[in-house]
Backbone as XML, in Angstrom:
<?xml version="1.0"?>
<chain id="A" units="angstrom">
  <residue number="1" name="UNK">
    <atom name="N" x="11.030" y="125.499" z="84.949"/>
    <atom name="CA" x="10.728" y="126.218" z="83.726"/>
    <atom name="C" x="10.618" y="125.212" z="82.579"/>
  </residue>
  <residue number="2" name="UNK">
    <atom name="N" x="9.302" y="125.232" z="81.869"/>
    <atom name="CA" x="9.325" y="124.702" z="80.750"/>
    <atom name="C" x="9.755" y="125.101" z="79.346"/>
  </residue>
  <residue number="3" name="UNK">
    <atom name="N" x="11.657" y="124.936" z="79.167"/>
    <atom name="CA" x="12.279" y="124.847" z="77.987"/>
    <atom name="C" x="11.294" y="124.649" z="76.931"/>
  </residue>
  <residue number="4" name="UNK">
    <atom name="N" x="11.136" y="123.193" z="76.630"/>
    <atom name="CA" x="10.225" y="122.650" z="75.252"/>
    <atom name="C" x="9.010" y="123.086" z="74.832"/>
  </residue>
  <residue number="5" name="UNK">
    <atom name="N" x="8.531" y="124.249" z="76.197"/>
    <atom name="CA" x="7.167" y="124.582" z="75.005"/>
    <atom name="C" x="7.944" y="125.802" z="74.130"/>
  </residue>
  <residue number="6" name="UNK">
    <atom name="N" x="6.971" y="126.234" z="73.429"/>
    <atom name="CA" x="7.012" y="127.237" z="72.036"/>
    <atom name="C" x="6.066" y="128.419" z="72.056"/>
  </residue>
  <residue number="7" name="UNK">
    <atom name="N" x="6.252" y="129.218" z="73.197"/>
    <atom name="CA" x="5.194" y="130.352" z="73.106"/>
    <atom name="C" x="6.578" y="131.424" z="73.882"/>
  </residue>
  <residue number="8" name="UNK">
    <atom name="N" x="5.595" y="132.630" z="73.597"/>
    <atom name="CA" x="6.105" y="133.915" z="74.539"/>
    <atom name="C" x="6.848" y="133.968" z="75.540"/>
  </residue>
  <residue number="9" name="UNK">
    <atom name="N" x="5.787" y="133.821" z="76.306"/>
    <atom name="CA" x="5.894" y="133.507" z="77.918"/>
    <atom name="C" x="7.602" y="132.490" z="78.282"/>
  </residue>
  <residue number="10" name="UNK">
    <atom name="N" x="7.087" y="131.324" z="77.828"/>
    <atom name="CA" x="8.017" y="130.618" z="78.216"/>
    <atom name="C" x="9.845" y="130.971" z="77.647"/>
  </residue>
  <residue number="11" name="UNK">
    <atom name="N" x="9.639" y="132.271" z="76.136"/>
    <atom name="CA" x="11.361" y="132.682" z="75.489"/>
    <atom name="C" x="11.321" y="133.675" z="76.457"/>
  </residue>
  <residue number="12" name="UNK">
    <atom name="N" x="10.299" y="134.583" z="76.757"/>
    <atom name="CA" x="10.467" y="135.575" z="78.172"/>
    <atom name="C" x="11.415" y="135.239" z="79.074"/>
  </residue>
  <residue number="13" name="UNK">
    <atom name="N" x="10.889" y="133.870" z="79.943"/>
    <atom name="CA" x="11.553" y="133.698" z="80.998"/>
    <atom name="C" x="12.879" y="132.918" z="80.619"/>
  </residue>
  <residue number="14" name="UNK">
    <atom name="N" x="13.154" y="132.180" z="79.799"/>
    <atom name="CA" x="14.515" y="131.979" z="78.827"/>
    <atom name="C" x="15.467" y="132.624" z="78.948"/>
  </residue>
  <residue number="15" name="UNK">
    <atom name="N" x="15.036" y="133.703" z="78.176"/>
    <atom name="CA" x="16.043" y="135.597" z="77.590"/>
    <atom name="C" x="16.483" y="136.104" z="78.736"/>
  </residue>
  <residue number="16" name="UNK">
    <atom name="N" x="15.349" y="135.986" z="79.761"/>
    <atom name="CA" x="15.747" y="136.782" z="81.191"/>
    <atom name="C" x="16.847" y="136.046" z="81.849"/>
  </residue>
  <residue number="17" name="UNK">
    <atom name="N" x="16.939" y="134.807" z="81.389"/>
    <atom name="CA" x="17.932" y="134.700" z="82.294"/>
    <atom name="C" x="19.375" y="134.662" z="81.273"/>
  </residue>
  <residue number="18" name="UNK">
    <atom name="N" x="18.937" y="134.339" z="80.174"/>
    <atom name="CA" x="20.253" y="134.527" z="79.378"/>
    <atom name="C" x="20.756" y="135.965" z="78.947"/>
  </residue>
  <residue number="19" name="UNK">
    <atom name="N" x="20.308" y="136.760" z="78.797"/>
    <atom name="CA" x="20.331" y="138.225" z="78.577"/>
    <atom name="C" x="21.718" y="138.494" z="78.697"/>
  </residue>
  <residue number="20" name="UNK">
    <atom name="N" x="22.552" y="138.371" z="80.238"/>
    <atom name="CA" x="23.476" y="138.719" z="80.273"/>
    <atom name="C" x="24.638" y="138.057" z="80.288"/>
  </residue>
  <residue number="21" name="UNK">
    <atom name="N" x="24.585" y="136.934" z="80.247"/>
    <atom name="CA" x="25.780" y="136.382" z="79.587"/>
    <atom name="C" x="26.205" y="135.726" z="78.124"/>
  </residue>
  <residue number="22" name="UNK">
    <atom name="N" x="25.163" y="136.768" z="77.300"/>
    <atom name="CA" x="25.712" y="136.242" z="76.044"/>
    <atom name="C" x="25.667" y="137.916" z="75.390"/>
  </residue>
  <residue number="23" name="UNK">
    <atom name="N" x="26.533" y="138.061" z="74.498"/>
    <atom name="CA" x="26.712" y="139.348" z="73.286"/>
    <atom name="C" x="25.212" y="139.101" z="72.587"/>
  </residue>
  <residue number="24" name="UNK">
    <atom name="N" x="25.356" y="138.213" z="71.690"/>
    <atom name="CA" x="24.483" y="137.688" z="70.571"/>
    <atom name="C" x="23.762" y="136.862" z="70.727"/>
  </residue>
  <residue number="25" name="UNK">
    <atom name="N" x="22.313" y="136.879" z="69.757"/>
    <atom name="CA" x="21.487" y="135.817" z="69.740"/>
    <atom name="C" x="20.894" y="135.386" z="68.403"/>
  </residue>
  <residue number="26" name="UNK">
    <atom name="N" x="21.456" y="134.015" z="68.323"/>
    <atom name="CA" x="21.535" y="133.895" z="67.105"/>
    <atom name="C" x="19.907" y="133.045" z="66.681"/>
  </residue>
  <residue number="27" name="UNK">
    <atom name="N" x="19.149" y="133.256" z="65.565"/>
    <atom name="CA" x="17.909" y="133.139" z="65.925"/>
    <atom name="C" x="17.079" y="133.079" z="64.303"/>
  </residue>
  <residue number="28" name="UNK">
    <atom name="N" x="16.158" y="131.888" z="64.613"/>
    <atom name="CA" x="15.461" y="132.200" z="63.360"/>
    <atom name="C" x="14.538" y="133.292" z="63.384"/>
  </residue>
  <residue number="29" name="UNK">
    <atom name="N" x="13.386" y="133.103" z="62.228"/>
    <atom name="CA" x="13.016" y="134.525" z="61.938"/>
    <atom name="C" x="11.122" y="134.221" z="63.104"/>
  </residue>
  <residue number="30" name="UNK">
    <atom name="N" x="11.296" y="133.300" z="63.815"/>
    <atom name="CA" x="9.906" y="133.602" z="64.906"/>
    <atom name="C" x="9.871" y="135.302" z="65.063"/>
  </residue>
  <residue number="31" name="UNK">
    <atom name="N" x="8.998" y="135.503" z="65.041"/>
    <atom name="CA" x="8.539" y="137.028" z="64.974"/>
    <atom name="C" x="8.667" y="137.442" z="66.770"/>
  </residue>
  <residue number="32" name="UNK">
    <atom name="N" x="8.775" y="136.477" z="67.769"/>
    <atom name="CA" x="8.508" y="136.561" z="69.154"/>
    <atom name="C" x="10.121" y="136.964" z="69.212"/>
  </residue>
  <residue number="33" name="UNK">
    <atom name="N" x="10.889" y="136.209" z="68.617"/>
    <atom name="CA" x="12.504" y="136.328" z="68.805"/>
    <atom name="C" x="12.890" y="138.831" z="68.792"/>
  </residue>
  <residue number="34" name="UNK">
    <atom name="N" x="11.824" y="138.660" z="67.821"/>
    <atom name="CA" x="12.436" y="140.240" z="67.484"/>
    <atom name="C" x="11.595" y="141.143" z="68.494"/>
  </residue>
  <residue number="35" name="UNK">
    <atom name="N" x="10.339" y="140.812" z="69.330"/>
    <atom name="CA" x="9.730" y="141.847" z="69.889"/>
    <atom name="C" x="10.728" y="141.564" z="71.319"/>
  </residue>
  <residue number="36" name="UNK">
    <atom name="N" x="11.335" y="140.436" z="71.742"/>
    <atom name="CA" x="12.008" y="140.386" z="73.376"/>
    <atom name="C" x="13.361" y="140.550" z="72.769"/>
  </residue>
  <residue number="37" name="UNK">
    <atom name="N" x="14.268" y="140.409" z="72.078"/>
    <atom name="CA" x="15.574" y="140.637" z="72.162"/>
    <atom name="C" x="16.127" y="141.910" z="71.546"/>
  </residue>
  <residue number="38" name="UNK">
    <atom name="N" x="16.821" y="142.859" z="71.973"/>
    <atom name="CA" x="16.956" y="144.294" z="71.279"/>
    <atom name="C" x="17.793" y="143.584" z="70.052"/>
  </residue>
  <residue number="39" name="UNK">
    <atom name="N" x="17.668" y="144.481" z="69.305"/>
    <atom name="CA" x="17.769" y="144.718" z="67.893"/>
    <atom name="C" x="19.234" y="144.682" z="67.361"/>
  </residue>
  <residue number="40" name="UNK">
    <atom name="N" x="20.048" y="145.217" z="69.079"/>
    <atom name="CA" x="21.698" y="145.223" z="68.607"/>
    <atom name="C" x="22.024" y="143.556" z="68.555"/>
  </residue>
  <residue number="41" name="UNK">
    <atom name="N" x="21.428" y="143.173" z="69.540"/>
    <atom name="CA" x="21.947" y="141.490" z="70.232"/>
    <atom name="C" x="21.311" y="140.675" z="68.951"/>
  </residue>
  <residue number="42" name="UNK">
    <atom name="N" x="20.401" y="140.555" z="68.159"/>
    <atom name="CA" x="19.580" y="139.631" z="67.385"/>
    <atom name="C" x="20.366" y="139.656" z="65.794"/>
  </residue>
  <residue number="43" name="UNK">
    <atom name="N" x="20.584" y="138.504" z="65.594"/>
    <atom name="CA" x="21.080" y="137.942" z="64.458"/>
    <atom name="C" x="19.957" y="137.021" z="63.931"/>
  </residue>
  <residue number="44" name="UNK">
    <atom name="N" x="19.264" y="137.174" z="62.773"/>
    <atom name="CA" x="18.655" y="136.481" z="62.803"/>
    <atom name="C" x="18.828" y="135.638" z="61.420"/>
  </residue>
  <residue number="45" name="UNK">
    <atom name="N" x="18.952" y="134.290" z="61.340"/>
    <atom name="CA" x="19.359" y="133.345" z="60.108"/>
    <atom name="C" x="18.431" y="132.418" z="59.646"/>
  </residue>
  <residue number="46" name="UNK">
    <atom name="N" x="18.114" y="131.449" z="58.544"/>
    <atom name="CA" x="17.319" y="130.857" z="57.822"/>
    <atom name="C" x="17.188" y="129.599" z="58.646"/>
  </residue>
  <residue number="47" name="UNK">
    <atom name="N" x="16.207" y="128.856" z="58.734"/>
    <atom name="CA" x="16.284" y="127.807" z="59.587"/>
    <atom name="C" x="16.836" y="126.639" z="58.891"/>
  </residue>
  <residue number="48" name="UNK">
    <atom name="N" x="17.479" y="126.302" z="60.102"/>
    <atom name="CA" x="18.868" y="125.236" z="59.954"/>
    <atom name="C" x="18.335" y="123.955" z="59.260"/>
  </residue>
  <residue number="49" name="UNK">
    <atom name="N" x="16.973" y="123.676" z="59.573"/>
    <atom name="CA" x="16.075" y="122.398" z="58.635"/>
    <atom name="C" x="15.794" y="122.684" z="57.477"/>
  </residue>
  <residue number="50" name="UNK">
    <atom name="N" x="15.857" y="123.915" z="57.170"/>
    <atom name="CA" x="15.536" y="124.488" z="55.604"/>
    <atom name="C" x="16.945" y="124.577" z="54.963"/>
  </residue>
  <residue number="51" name="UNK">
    <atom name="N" x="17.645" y="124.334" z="55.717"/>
    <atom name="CA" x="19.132" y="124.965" z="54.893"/>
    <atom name="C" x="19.713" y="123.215" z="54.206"/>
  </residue>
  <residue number="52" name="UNK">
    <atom name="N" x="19.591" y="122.377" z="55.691"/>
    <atom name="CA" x="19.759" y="121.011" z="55.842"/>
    <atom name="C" x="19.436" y="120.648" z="54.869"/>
  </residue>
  <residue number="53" name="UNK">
    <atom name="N" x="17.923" y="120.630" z="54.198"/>
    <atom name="CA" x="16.702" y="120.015" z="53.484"/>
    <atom name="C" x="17.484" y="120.192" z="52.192"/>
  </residue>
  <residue number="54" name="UNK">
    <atom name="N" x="17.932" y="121.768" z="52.015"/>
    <atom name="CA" x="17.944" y="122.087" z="50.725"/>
    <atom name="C" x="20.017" y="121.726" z="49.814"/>
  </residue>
  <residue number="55" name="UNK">
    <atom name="N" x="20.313" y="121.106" z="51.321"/>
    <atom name="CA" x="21.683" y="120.811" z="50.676"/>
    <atom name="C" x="21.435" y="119.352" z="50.318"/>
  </residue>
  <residue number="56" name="UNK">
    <atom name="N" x="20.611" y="118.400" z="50.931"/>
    <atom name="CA" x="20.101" y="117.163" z="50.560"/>
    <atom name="C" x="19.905" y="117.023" z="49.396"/>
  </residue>
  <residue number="57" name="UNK">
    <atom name="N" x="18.739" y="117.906" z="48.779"/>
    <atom name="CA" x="18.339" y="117.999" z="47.580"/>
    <atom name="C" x="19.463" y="118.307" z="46.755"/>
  </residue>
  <residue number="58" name="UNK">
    <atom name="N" x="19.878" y="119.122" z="46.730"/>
    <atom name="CA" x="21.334" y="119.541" z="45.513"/>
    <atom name="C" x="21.806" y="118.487" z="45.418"/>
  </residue>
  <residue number="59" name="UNK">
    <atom name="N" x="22.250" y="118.428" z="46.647"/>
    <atom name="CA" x="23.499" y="116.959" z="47.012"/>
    <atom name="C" x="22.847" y="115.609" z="47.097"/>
  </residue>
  <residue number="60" name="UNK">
    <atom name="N" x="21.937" y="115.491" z="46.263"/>
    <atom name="CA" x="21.413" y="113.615" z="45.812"/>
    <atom name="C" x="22.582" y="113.107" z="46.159"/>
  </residue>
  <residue number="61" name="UNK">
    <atom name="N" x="23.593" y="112.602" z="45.080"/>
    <atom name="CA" x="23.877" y="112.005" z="44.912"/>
    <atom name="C" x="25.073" y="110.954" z="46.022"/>
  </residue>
  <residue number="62" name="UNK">
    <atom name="N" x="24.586" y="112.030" z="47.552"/>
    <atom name="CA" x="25.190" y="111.948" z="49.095"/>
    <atom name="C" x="24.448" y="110.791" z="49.164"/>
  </residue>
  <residue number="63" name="UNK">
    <atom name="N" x="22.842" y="110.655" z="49.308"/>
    <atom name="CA" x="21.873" y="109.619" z="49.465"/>
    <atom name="C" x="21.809" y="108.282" z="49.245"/>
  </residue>
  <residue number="64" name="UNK">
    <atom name="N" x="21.389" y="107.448" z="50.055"/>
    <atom name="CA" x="20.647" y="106.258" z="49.983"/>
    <atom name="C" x="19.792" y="105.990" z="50.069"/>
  </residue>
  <residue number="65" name="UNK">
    <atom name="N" x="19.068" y="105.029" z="50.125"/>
    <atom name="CA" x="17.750" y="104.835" z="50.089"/>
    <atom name="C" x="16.741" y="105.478" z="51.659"/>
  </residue>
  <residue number="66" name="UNK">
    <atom name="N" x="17.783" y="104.890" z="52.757"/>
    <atom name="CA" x="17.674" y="105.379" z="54.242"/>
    <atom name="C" x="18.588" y="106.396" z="54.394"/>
  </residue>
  <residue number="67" name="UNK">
    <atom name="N" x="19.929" y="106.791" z="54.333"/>
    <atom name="CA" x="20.562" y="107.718" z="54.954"/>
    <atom name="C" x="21.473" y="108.498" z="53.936"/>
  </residue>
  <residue number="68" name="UNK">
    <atom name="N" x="21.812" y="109.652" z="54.584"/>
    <atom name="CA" x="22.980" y="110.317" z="53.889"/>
    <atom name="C" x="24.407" y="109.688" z="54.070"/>
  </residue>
  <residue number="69" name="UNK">
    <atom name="N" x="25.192" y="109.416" z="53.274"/>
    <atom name="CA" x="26.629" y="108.485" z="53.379"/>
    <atom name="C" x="27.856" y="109.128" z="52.252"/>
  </residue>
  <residue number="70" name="UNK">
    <atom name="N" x="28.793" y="109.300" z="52.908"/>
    <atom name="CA" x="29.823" y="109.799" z="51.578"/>
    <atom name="C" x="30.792" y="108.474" z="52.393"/>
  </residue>
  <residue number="71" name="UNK">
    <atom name="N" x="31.476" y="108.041" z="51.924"/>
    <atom name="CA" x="33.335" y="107.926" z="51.886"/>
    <atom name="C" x="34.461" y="108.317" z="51.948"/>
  </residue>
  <residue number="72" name="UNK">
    <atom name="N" x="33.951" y="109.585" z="51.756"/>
    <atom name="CA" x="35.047" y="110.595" z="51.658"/>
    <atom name="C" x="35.416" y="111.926" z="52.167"/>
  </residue>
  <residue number="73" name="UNK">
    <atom name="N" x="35.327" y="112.300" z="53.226"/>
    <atom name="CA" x="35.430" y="113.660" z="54.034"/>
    <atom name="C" x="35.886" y="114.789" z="52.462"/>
  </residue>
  <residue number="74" name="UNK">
    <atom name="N" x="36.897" y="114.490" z="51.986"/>
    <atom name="CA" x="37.309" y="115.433" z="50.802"/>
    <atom name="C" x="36.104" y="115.994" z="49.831"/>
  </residue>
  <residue number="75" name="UNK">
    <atom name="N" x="35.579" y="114.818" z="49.421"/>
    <atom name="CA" x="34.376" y="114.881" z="48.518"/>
    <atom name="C" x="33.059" y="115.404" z="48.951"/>
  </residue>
  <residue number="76" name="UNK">
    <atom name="N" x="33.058" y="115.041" z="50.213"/>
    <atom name="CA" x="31.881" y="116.080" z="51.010"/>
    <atom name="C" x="32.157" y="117.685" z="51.140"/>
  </residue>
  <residue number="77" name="UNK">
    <atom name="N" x="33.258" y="117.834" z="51.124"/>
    <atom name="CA" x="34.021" y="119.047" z="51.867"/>
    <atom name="C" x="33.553" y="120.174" z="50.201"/>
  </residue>
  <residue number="78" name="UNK">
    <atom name="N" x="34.153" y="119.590" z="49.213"/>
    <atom name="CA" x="33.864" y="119.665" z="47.442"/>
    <atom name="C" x="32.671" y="119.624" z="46.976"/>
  </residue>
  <residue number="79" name="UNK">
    <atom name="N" x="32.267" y="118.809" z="47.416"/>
    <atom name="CA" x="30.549" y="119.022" z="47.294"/>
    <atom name="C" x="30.175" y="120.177" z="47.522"/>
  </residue>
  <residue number="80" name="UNK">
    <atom name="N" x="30.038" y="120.279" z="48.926"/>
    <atom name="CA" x="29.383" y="121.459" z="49.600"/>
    <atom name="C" x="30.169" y="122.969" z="49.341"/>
  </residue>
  <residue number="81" name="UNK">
    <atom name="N" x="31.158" y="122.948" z="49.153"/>
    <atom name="CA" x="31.930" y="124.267" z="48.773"/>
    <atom name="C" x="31.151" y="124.523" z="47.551"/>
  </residue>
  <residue number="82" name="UNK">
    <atom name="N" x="30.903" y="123.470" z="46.380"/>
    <atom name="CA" x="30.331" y="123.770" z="44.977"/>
    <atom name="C" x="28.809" y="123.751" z="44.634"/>
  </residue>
  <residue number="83" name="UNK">
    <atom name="N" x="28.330" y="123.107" z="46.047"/>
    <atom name="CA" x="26.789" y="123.560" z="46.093"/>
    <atom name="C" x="26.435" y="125.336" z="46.853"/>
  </residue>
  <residue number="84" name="UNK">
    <atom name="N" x="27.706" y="125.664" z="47.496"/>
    <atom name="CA" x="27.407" y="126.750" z="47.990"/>
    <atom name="C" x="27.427" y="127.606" z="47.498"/>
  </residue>
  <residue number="85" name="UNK">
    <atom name="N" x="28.675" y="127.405" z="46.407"/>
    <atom name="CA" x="29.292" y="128.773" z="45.445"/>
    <atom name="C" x="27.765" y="129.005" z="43.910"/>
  </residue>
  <residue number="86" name="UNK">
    <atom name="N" x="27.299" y="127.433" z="43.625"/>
    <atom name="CA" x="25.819" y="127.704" z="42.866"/>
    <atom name="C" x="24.706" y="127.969" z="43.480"/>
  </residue>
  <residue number="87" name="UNK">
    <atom name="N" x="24.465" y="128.178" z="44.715"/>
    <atom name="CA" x="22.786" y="127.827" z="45.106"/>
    <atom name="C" x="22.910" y="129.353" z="45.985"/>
  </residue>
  <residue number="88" name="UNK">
    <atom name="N" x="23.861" y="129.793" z="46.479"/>
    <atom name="CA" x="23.766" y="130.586" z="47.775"/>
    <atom name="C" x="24.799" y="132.141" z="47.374"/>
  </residue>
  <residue number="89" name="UNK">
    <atom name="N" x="25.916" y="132.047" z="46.185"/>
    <atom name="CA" x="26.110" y="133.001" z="45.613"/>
    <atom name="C" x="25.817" y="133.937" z="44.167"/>
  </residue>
  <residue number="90" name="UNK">
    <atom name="N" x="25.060" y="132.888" z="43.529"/>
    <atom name="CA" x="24.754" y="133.193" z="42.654"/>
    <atom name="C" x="25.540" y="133.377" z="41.379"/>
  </residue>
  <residue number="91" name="UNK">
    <atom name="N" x="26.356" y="131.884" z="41.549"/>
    <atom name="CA" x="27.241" y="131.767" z="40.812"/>
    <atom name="C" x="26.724" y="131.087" z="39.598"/>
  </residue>
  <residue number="92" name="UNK">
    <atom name="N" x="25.743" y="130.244" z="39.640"/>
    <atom name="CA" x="25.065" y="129.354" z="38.422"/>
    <atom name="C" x="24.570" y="130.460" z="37.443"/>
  </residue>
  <residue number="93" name="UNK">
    <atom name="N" x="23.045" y="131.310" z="38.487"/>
    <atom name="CA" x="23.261" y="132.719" z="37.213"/>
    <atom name="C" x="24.460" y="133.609" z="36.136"/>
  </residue>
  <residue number="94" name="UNK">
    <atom name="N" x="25.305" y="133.417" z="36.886"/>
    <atom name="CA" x="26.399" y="133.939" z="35.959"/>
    <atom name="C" x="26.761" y="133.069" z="34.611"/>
  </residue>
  <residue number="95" name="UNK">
    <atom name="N" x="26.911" y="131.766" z="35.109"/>
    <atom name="CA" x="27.307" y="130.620" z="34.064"/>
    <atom name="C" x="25.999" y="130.198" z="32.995"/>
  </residue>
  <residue number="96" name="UNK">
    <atom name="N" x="24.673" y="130.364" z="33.894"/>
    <atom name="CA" x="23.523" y="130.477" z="32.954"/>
    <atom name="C" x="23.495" y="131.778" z="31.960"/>
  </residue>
  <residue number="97" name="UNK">
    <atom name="N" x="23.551" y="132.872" z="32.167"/>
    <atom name="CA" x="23.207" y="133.645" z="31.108"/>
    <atom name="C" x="24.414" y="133.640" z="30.487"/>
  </residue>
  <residue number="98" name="UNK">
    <atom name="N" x="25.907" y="132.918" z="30.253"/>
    <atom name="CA" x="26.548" y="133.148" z="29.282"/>
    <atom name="C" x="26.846" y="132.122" z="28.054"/>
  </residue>
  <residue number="99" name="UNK">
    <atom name="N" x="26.260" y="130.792" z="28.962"/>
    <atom name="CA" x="25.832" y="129.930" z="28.126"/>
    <atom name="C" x="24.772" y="130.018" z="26.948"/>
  </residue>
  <residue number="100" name="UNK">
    <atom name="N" x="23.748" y="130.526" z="27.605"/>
    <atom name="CA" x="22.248" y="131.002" z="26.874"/>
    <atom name="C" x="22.568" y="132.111" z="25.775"/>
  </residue>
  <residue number="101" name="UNK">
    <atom name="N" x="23.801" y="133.258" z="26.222"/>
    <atom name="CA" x="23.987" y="134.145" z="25.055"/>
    <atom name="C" x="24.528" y="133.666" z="23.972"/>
  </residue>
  <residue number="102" name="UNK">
    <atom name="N" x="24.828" y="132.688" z="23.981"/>
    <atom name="CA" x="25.483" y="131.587" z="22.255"/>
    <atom name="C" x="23.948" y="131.655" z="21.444"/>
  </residue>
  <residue number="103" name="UNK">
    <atom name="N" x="23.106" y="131.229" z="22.126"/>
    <atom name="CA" x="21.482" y="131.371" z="21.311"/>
    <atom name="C" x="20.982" y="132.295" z="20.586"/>
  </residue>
  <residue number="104" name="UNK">
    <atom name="N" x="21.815" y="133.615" z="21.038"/>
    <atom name="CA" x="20.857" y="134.732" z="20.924"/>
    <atom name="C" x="22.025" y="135.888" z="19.868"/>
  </residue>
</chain>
């Protein structure tokens, strides 16, 4: 069975065999993922390269010229707790419009 291709056919014969030994399937949003897996079993989440990409960006200041590098497990850990609580709860909106109401 060819794993590495990317069509139908080949998550068909995949699913069939995984079907029953897993609860859940955890899954981006490929449109093929939702017509073969029922609807109870399918979780479906943002892709992990888009999520990756977009903590890079927040988190510059992780970067080097070639790689991502901290020093500090703590400071990574702080980072990412405070890029999560602005970018993904919608915590910056809150702090933006009460700043902005001093203007107005």
């Amino acid at each position: 069975m060819d794993y590495w291709q990317s069509d139908a056919r080949t998550f068909k014969k995949l699913y069939e065999r995984l079907k029953d030994k897993a609860e859940r399937f955890y899954t981006d949003d490929w449109e093929v993922y939702r017509k073969i897996i029922p609807e109870d079993k399918l979780i479906q989440s943002i892709r992990i390269e888009q999520s990756n990409s977009n903590v890079r960006h927040y988190l510059g200041r992780m970067t080097t010229k070639n790689k991502i590098v901290s020093k500090s497990i703590e400071m990574i850990d702080i980072s990412l707790r405070i890029s999560c609580c602005l970018n993904e709860y919608g915590f910056y909106e809150i702090f933006q419009s009460k700043f902005l109401s001093i203007f107005t």
